[in-house]
PADRENTOR-196320 format. One record per residue: residue in one letter; x, z, y of N, C-alpha, C, O in turn. Coordinates in steps of 0.2 Angstrom, whole numbers, padded with zeros to 4 digits, always signed. Example, Ala and Ser with C-alpha at 12.3 -4.5 7.8 and 13.67 -1.06 7.14 Angstrom:
BEGIN
A+0066+0039-0028+0062+0039-0022+0066+0039-0016+0071+0042-0017
S+0064+0035-0011+0068+0036-0005+0064+0039+0000+0067+0040+0006
***
This chain:
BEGIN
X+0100+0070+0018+0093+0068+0022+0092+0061+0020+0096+0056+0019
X+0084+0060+0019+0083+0053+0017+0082+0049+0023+0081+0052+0028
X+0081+0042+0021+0080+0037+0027+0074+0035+0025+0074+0030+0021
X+0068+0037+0027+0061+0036+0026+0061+0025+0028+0058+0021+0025
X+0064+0023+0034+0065+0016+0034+0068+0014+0024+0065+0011+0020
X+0072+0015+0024+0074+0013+0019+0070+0014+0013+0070+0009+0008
X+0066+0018+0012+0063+0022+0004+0055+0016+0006+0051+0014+0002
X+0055+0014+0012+0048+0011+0013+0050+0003+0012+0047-0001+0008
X+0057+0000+0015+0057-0004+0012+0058-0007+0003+0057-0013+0001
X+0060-0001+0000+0060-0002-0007+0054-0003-0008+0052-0008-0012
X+0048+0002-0005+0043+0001-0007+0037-0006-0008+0033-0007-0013
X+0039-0009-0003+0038-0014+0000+0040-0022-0006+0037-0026-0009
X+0047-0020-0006+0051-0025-0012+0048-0023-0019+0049-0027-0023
X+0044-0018-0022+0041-0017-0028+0034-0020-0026+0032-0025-0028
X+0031-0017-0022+0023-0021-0021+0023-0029-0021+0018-0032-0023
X+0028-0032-0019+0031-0039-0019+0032-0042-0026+0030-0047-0028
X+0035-0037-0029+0036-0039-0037+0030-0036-0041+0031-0036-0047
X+0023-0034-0039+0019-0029-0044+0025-0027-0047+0027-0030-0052
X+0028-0023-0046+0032-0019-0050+0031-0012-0051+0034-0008-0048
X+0026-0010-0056+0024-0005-0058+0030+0001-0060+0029+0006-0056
X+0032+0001-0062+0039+0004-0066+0044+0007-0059+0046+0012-0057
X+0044+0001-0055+0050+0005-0048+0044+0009-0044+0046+0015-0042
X+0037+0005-0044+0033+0009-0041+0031+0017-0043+0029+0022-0039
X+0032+0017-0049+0030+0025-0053+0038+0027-0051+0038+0027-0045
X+0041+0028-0053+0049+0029-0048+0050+0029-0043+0055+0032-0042
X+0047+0028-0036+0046+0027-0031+0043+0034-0028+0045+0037-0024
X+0034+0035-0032+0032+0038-0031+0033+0047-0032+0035+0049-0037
X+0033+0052-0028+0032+0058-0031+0029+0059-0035+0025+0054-0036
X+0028+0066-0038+0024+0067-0043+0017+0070-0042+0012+0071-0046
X+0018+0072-0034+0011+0074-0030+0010+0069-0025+0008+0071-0019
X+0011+0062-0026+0010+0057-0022+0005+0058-0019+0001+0063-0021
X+0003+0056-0013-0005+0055-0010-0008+0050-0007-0005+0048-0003
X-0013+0047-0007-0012+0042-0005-0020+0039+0001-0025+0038-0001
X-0019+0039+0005-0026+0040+0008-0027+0031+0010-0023+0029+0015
X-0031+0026+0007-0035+0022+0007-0042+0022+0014-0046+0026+0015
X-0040+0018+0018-0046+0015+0023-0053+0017+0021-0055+0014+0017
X-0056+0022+0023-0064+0022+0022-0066+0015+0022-0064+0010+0026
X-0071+0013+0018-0077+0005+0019-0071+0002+0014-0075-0002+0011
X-0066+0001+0012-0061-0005+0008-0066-0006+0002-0068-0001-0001
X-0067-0013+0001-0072-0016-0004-0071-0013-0011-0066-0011-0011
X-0073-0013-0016-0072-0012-0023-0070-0002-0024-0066+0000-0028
X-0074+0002-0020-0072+0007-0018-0067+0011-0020-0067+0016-0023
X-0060+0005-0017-0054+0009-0018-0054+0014-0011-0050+0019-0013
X-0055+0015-0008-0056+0018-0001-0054+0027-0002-0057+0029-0007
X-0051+0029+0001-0052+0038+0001-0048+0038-0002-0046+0033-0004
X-0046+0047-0003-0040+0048-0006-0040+0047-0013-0044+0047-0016
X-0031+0047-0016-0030+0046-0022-0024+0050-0022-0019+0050-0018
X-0024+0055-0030-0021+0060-0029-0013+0056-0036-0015+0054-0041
X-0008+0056-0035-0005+0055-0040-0003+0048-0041-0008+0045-0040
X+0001+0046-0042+0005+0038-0043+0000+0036-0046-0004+0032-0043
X-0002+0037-0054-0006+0034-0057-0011+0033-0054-0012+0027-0056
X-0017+0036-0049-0021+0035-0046-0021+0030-0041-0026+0028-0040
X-0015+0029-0037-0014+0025-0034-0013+0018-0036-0016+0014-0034
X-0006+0017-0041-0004+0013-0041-0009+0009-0046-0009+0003-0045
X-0015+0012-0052-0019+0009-0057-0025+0006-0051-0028+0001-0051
X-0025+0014-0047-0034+0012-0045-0034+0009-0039-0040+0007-0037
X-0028+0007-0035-0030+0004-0030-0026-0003-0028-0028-0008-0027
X-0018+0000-0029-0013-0009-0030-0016-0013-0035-0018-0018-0034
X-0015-0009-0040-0017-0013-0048-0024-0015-0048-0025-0019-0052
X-0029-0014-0045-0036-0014-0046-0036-0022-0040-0040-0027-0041
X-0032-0022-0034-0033-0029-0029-0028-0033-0032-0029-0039-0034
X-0021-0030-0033-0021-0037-0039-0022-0040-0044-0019-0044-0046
X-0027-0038-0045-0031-0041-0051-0035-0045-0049-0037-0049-0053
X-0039-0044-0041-0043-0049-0037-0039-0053-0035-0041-0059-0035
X-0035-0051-0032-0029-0055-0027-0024-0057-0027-0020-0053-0030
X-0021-0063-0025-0014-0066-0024-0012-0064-0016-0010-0069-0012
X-0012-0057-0015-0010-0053-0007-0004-0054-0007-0001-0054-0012
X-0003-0053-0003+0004-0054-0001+0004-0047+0005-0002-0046+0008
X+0009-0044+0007+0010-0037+0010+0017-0038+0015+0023-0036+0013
X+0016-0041+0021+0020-0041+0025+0022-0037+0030+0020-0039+0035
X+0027-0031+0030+0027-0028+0034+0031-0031+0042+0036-0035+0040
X+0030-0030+0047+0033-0034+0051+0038-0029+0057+0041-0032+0062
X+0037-0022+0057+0040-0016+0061+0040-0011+0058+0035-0009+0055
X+0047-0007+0057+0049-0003+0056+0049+0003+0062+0053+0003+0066
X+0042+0008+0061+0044+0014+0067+0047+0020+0066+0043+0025+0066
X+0052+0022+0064+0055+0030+0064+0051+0035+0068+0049+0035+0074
X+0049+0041+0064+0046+0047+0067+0049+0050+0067+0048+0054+0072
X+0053+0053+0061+0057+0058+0060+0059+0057+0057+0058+0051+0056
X+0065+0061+0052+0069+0061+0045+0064+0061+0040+0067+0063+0035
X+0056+0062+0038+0052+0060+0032+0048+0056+0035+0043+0055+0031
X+0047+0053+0041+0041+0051+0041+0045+0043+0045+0049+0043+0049
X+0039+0036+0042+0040+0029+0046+0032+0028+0048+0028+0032+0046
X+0030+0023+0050+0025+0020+0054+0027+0013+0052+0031+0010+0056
X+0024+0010+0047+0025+0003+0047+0018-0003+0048+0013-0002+0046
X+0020-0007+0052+0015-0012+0056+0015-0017+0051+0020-0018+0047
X+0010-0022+0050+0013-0029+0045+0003-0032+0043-0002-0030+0046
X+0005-0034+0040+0000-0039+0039-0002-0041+0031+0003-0040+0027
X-0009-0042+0028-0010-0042+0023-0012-0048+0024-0014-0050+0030
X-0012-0053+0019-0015-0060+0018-0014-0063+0012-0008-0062+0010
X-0019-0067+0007-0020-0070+0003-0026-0070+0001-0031-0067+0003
X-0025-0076-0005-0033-0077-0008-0034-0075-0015-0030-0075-0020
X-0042-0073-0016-0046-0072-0022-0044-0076-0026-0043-0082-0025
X-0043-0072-0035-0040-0078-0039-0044-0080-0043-0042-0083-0048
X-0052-0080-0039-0058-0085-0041-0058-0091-0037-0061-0096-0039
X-0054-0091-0031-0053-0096-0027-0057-0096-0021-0056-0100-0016
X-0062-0091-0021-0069-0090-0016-0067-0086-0011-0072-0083-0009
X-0062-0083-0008-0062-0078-0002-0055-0080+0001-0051-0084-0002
X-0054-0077+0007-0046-0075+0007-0047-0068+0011-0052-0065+0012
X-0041-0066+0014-0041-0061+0018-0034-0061+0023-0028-0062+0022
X-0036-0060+0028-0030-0056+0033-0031-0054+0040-0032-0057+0045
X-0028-0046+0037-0028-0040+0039-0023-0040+0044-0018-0044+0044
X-0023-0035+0048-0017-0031+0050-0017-0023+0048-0022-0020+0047
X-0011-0021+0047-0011-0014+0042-0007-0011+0047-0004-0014+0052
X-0006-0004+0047+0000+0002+0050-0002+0007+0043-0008+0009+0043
X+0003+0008+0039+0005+0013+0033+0008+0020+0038+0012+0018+0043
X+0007+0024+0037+0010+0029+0039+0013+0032+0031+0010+0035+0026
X+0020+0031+0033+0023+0033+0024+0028+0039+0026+0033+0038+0030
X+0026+0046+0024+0030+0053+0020+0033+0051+0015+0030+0049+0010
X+0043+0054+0015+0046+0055+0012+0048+0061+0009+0046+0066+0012
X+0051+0061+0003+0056+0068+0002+0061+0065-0002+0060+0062-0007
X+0066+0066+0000+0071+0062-0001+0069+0057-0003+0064+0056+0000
X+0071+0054-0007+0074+0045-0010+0066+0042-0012+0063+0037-0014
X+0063+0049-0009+0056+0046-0014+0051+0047-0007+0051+0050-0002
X+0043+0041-0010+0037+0043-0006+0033+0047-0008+0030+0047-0013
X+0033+0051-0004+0028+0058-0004+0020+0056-0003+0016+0058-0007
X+0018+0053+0001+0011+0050+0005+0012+0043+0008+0017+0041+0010
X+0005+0040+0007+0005+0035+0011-0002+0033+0015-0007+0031+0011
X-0002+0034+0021-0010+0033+0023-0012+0026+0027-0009+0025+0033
X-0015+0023+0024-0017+0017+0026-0025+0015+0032-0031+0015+0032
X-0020+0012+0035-0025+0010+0040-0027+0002+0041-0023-0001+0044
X-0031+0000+0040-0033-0008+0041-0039-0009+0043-0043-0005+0043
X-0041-0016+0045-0045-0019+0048-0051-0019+0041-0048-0023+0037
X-0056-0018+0038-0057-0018+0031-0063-0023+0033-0065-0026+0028
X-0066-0024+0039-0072-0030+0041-0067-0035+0038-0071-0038+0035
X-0061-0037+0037-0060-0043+0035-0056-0045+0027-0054-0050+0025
X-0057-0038+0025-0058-0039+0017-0063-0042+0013-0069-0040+0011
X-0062-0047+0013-0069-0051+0007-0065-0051+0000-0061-0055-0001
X-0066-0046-0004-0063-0046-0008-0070-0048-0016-0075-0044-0016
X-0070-0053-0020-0073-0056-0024-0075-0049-0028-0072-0044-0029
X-0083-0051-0028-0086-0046-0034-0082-0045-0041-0082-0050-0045
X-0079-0039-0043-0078-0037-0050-0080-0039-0057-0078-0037-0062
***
C-alpha cells in the first residue's frame, strides 16, 4: 500500500526544484489534473496527461513566476487519497505583480505514484503578468 502523504511530499520537493524529470516520474501515465476555473493565462480546467500538466500549467507559471508552493498540512483520507492545505506566493519575473494564495490540492495516488490532482485556490489573487 502507498502512502499518498509521502508520494505528495515528493511532489512538493520536485515543484520546488522545477524538476521536470522527478515530475514526469512522479506522474502516472493517465495523470489528471483538474486546474481552478478563472486561473489567468487560461491554465484553468482539466489536463489530461503529465505532459499537459506539467508543460501547460507548472511549466507555463513558471515561466511568469518566481512561486514558491508551500504546503503547510498534511490531511489523510484514505490509503490513495491526501488533502494538502498551503499557500502559494511569489513575484512576476517582469517585476510588476506578486501573488498570494491559499491552496487545498486534493492529490490521488496509485502506488509510489500520483494518479490526480485537483487544485483549489483563491484565483482573485492571481495577478499573473501578461504573456
Amino acid at each position: 500500500m502507498s502512502d499518498p502523504t509521502a508520494v505528495a511530499k515528493r511532489f512538493y520537493g520536485a515543484i520546488a526544484r522545477s524538476d521536470a524529470d522527478d515530475l514526469f516520474a512522479l506522474l502516472t501515465d493517465d495523470f489528471v489534473g483538474t486546474v481552478s476555473a478563472g486561473m489567468p493565462q487560461d491554465v484553468g480546467g482539466r489536463h489530461e496527461g503529465a505532459h499537459d500538466m506539467i508543460a501547460g500549467v507548472w511549466g507555463h507559471i513558471d515561466a511568469l513566476y518566481d512561486m514558491h508552493v508551500d504546503p503547510t498540512e498534511y490531511l489523510a483520507v484514505d490509503g490513495d487519497r491526501v488533502v494538502v492545505i498551503g499557500r502559494y506566493w511569489g513575484s512576476a519575473r517582469d517585476g510588476g505583480t506578486t501573488v498570494d494564495a491559499a491552496f487545498a490540492h486534493v492529490i490521488t495516488t496509485r502506488g509510489e505514484r500520483m494518479a490526480a490532482l485537483q487544485q483549489i485556490t483563491d484565483t482573485a489573487q492571481w495577478r499573473i503578468p501578461s504573456a
